[in-house]
N, C-alpha and C positions, 0 to 999 in steps of 0.2 A: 066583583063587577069591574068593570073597565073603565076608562078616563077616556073612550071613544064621545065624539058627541053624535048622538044620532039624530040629527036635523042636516049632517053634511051627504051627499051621492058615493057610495064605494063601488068604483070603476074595478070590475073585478075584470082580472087580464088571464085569456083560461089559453091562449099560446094556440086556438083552434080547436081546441078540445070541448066543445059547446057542449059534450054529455056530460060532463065534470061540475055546471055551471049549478047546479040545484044543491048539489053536497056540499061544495065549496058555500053556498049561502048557508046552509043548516052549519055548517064548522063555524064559520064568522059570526052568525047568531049566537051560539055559545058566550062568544066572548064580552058582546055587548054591543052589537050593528046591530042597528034595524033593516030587518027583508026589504022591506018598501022602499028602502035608502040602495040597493046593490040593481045595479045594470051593468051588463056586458061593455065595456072598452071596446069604443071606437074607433079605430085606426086614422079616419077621419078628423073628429072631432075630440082634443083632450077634456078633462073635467077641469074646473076653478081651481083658483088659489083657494086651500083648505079643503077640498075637500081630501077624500083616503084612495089611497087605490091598492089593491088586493092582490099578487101577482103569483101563479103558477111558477114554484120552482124547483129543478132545472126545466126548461119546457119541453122537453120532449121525453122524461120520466121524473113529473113531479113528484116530492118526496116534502115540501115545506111550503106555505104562503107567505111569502114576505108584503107585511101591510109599512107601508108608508104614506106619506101625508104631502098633496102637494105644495111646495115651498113659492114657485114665481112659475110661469110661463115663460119667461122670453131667458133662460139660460141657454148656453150652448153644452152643457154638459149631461144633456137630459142621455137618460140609459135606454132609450124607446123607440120604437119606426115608427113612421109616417109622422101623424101630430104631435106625435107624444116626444118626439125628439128635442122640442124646446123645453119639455115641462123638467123643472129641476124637482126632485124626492127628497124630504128624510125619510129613512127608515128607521119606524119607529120599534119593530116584531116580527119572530120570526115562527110560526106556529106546523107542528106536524104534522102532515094530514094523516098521519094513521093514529 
């Protein structure tokens, strides 16, 4: 089992690939996220401090999830467009999706 807490939101970031969004939940399930905790990343609007975010990688032939955990919002070093530009990551894992 995992050291995830699942009470926090996992922003899962699928790169526009919205058919990928139900596997990548069943893959994260495995590990120890809860389903009822994962919604599609908003370009718009980033997640909190603490919560995970889930990300398709490379995005245009994913081959791994990198899960990391938000650290602050107001960084300039965030790795993300539009909102997600201020949000600073660790990343915590890096898991295959095959």
């Amino acid at each position: 089992m995992s050291n995830y807490s699942s009470d926090k939101n996992v922003h899962v970031i699928v790169h526009g690939q919205k058919q990928l969004f139900e596997s990548i939940k069943s893959k994260l399930s495995t590990i120890g996220f809860n389903t009822e905790q994962m919604i599609l990343a908003d370009m718009n609007k980033p997640g909190n401090q603490g919560d995970y975010v889930a990300m398709l990688w490379p995005p245009m032939a994913p081959k791994e999830i990198i899960i990391s955990q938000i650290i602050d919002l107001e960084g300039t070093n965030g790795r993300g467009m539009g909102a997600w530009a201020s949000v600073n990551q660790k990343e915590l894992e890096r898991i295959p999706l095959s």
